[in-house]
Phi, psi and omega in degrees: 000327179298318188281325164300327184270001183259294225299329182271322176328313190285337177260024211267129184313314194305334178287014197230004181299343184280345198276007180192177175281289212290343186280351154310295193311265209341304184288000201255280229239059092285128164266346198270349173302328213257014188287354201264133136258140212216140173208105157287074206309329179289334164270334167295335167321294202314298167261354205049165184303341196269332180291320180287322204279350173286319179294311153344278149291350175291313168290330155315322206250332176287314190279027179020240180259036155271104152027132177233155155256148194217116180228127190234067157244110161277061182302134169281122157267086169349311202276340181237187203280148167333131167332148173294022167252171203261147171313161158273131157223093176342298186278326146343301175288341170296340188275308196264342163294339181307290187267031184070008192277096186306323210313128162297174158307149180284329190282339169262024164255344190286284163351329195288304172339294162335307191274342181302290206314309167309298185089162173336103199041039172097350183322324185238332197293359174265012163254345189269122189261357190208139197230136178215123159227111186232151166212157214205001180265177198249058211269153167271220166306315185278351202266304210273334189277332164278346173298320189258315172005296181292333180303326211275000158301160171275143181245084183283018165242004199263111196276318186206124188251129152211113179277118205252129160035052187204112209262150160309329199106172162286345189234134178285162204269140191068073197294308180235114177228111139309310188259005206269135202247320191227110166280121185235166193152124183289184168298026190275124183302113181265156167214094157309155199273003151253163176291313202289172169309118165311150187253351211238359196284139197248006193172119193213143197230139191233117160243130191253162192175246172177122159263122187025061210030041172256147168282156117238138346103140162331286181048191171322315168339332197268299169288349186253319202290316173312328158309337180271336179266017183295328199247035138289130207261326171224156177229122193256152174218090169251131171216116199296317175230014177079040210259161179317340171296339176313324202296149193182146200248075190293135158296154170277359176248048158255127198240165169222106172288320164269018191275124187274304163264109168252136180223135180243166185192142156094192191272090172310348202268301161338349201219257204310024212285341178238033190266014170269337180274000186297139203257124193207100166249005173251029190280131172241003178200115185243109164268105175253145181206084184265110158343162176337308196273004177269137179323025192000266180327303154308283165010271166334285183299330187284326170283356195263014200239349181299126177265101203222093207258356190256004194292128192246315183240153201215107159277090180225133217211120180247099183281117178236073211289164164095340190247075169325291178268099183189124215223209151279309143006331189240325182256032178306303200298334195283318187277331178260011166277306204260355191252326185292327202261017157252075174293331174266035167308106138312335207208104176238105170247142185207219164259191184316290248266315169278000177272346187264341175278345146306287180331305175287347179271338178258018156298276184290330191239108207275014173260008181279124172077018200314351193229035174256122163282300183233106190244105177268171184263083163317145187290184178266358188253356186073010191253346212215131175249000000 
């Protein structure tokens, strides 16, 4: 994130105003220059909020009626002195409305930001065509509902969501995003503002994880998101360390008809517990890249009951960390249970070890697999088959 955030710090129109007459003109009447905003906790270190919230505006007001892209990371950075701001504490400001004390808190003038970028009743958030909200501190509940606030207007233009540890609130964010094709987003609990299925959404990534050494977990966030994501064509699920928080009950009669690609990764089985009954009939490419914690084996035999009548390609990579003798082997019979009962496999890439137990099954056995063309090797990096 750091690094994404200098790469842009360096390209920001206001830095080049200086170097010539006409390269003033030119960057003073593009409008499309001034559409990227960058809101930063490493500049706020630096400049202070009145510098940033003057560029804000500036940048609002030079892009005229064009589409903004928006990035709002207030990143903790270890390595330098605290964000400039006071802890939040909800009875604290009630104490100081008491005793007349207009000053805000430093941490809700940083938060104020949030509401600049958004504009008046939703005003400018109906420009935003592409959005990254990462906060990597630890707010509480009521800290994040005024936090959000500004959010619950419609962006009927917003293309791209990515949410880093930074939950809606209670009323979900975005009353209306229509066109929004790509979600990207950790366990911090999210809830978009409508109930129904995005129609138009094309690739949505659920990560469960850490920022800068904060957790987030899954929570509630899975079941409400997934519902809004039935008509997403590919879906990424990484779940990093498994935690019992994870834990979750697909319903079976949640379906994705149109979902093409799935890649699940880490230990899934804590998050998935019914996921053969998940009705997915146009998935043509399945990537498992399963963890320490996971059942292999159960799993395995539960996918193998999966009604997947288009599945052409298959990844598959079983991590058994902690266990020295521990091998592919012991879950043999669970991988030629779940790879015989998918006859239109075309493509199975894994590891050696699994390329050679393909190989010996379509020796010995001459109905296994009958349409599989190709069994590629994953690199030790996942990248090259």
């Amino acid at each position: 994130m750091k690094r994404f955030v200098n790469n842009l710090r360096g390209s920001l129109p206001s830095d080049f105003l200086l170097v010539c007459r006409q390269w003033t003109h030119v960057i003073l009447h593009s409008p499309r220059q001034w559409t990227t905003i960058l809101v930063d906790g490493w500049t706020i270190r630096e400049q202070g909020i009145k510098v940033v919230l003057a560029k804000i505006k500036a940048h609002l007001r030079r892009s005229g009626s064009e589409p903004l892209n928006v990035i709002y990371a207030t990143i903790d950075d270890p390595s330098l002195p605290p964000l400039e701001r006071e802890d939040f504490n909800f009875y604290q400001v009630i104490i100081q409305r008491r005793k007349n004390k207009r000053k805000p808190s430093r941490l809700k003038q940083v938060g104020d930001l949030l509401s600049v970028l958004a504009g008046r009743d939703g005003k400018e958030l109906q420009r935003w065509r592409s959005c990254i909200l990462a906060w990597s501190a630890e707010p509480g509940w009521t800290e994040c509902w005024w936090m959000s606030s500004c959010l619950h207007e419609p962006a009927p233009l917003l293309e791209s969501l990515c949410f880093w540890n930074f939950t809606s609130g209670e009323q979900g964010v975005f009353s209306e995003a229509p066109v929004l094709k790509r979600l990207v987003t950790t366990g911090y609990y999210l809830q978009l503002g409508t109930d129904a299925p995005l129609p138009c959404i094309e690739s949505a990534d659920l990560i469960e994880g850490t920022l800068d050494s904060h957790y987030y977990s899954f929570g509630r966030m899975s079941n409400d998101l997934l519902h809004q994501l039935l008509e997403v064509r590919s879906l990424n699920i990484l779940v990093l360390n498994g935690s019992l928080f994870s834990y979750m009950d697909i319903e079976p009669t949640l379906d994705f008809p149109n979902l093409i690609n799935l890649r699940l990764e880490g230990d899934i089985t804590l998050l998935f517990s019914l996921l053969w009954e998940v009705q997915m009939p146009r998935l043509s490419s399945l990537t498992l890249r399963l963890g320490s914690k996971t059942g292999h084996g159960a799993l395995l035999h539960q996918l193998a009951l999966a009604d997947w009548p288009e599945l052409s390609r298959l990844d598959l990579d079983l991590i058994k960390a902690g266990d020295s003798q521990w091998t592919l082997g012991k879950v043999e019979s669970s991988v030629r249970l779940m790879l015989s009962t998918k006859e239109t496999l075309r493509t199975v890439v894994g590891t050696a070890e699994l390329e050679e137990m393909v190989k010996r099954w379509k020796r010995t056995i001459p109905s296994f697999l009958p349409r599989l063309d190709t069994i590629g090797v994953r690199d030790r990096l996942g990248l090259n088959e």
